[in-house]
BALOBA-1460 file (C-alpha; in Angstrom, 3 decimals):
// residues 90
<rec num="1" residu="x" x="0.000" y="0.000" z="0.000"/>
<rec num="2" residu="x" x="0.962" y="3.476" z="-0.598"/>
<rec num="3" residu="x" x="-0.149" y="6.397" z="1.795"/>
<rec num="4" residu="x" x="0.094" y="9.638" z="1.539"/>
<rec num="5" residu="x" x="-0.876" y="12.427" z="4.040"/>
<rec num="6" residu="x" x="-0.381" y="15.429" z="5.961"/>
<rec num="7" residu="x" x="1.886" y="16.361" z="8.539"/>
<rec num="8" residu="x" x="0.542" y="18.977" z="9.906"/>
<rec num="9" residu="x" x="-3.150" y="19.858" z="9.594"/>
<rec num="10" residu="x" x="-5.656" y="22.932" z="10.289"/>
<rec num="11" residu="x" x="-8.147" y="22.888" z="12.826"/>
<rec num="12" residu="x" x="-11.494" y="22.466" z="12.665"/>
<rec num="13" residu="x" x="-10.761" y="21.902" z="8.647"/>
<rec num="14" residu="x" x="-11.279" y="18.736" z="6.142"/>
<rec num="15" residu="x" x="-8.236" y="16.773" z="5.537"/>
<rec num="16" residu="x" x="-7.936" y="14.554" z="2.402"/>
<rec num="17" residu="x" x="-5.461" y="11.203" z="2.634"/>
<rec num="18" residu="x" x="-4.827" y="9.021" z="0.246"/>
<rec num="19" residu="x" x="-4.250" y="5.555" z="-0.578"/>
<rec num="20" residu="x" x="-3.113" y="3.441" z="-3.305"/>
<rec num="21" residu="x" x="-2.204" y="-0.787" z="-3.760"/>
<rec num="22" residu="x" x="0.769" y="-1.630" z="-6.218"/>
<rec num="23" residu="x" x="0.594" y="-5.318" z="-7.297"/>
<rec num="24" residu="x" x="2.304" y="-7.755" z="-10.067"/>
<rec num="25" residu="x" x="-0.940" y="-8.806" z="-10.979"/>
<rec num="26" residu="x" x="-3.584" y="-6.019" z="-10.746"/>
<rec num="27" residu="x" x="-6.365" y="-7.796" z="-12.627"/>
<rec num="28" residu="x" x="-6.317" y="-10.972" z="-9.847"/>
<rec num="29" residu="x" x="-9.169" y="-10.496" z="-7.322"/>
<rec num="30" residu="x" x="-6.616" y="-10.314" z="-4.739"/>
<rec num="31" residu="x" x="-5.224" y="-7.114" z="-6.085"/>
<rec num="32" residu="x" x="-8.652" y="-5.503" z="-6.697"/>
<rec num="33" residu="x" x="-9.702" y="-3.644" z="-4.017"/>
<rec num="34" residu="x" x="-13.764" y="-3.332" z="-3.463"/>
<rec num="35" residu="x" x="-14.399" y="-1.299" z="-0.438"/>
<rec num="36" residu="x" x="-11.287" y="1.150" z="1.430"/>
<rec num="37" residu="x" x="-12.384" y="2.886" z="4.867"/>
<rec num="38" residu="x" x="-10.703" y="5.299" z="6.758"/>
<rec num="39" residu="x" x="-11.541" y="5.040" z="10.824"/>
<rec num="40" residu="x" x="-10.701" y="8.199" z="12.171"/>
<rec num="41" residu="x" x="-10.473" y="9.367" z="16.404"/>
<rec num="42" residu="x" x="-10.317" y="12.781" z="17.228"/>
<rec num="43" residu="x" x="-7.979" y="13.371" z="20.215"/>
<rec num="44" residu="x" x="-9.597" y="13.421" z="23.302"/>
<rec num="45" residu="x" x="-12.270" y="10.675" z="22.178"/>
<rec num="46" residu="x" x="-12.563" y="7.372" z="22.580"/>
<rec num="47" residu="x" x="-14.998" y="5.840" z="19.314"/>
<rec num="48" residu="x" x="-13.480" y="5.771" z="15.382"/>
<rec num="49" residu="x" x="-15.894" y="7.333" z="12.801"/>
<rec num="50" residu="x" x="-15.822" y="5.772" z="9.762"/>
<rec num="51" residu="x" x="-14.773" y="7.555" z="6.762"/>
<rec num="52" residu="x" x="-15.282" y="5.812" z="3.199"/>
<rec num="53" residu="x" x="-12.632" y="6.016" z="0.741"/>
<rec num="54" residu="x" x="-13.524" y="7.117" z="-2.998"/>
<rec num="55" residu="x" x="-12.105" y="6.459" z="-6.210"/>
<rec num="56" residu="x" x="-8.929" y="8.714" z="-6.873"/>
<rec num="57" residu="x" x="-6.397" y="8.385" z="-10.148"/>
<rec num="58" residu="x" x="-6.063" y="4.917" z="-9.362"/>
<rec num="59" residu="x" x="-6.564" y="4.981" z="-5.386"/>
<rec num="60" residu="x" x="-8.430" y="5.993" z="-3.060"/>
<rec num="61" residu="x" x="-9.233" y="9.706" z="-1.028"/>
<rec num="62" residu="x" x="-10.158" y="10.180" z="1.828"/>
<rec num="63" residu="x" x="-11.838" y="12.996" z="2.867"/>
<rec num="64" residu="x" x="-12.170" y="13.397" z="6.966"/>
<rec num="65" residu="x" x="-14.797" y="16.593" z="7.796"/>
<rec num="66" residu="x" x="-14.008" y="19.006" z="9.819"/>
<rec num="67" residu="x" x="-16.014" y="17.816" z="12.616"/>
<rec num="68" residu="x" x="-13.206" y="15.112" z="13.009"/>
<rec num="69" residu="x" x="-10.432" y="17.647" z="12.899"/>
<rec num="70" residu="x" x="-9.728" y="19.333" z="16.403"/>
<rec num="71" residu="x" x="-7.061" y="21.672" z="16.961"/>
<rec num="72" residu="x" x="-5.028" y="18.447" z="18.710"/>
<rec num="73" residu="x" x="-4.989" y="16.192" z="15.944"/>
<rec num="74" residu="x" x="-6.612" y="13.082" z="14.960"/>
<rec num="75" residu="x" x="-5.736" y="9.461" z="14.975"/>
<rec num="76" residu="x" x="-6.569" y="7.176" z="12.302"/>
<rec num="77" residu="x" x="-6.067" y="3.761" z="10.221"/>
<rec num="78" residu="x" x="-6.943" y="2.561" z="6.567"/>
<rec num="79" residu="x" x="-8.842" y="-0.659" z="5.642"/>
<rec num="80" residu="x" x="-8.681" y="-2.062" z="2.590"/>
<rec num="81" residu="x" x="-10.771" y="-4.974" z="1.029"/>
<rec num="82" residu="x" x="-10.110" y="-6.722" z="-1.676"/>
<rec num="83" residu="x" x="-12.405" y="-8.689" z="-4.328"/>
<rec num="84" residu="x" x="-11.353" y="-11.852" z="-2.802"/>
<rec num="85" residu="x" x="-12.352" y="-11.166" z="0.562"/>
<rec num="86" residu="x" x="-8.973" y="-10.447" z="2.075"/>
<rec num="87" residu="x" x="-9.050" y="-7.290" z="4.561"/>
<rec num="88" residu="x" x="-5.359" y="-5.407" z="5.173"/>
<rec num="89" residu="x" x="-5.254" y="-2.779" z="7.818"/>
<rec num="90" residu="x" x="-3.037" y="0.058" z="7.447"/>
């Protein structure tokens, strides 16, 4: 998988993160991916809010709303499905 994101972000403002898969066989099922979720916890909060991933120039965006955004950060981790089934968590 290939990430990309932010180091530093604005408060109380979207942030996009992205997400790509490079494999030697892209057309397999394994390769393909069918559903990619970001889960996203503001500091100072306990429960993840999902965020779903849309189709990008051949990945995936992620766009987390501002609501999710406080002025101390956010934590957060990828999951990735792919047309076989198989789940990898980023």
């Amino acid at each position: 998988m290939l990430h990309a994101a932010p180091a530093i972000v604005t408060a109380n403002s979207p942030v996009s993160l992205g997400a790509a898969t490079v494999c030697t066989r892209p057309e397999a099922a394994s390769c393909a991916v069918s559903t990619a979720v970001a889960y996203v916890r503001p500091a100072g909060t306990d429960g993840w809010s999902r965020v779903d991933g849309e189709p990008s120039s051949g990945g995936y965006r992620f766009t987390v709303p501002r609501a999710l955004v406080p002025a101390d950060g956010f934590s957060y981790w990828l999951q990735l499905v792919t047309r076989d089934g198989a789940r990898v968590d980023y």
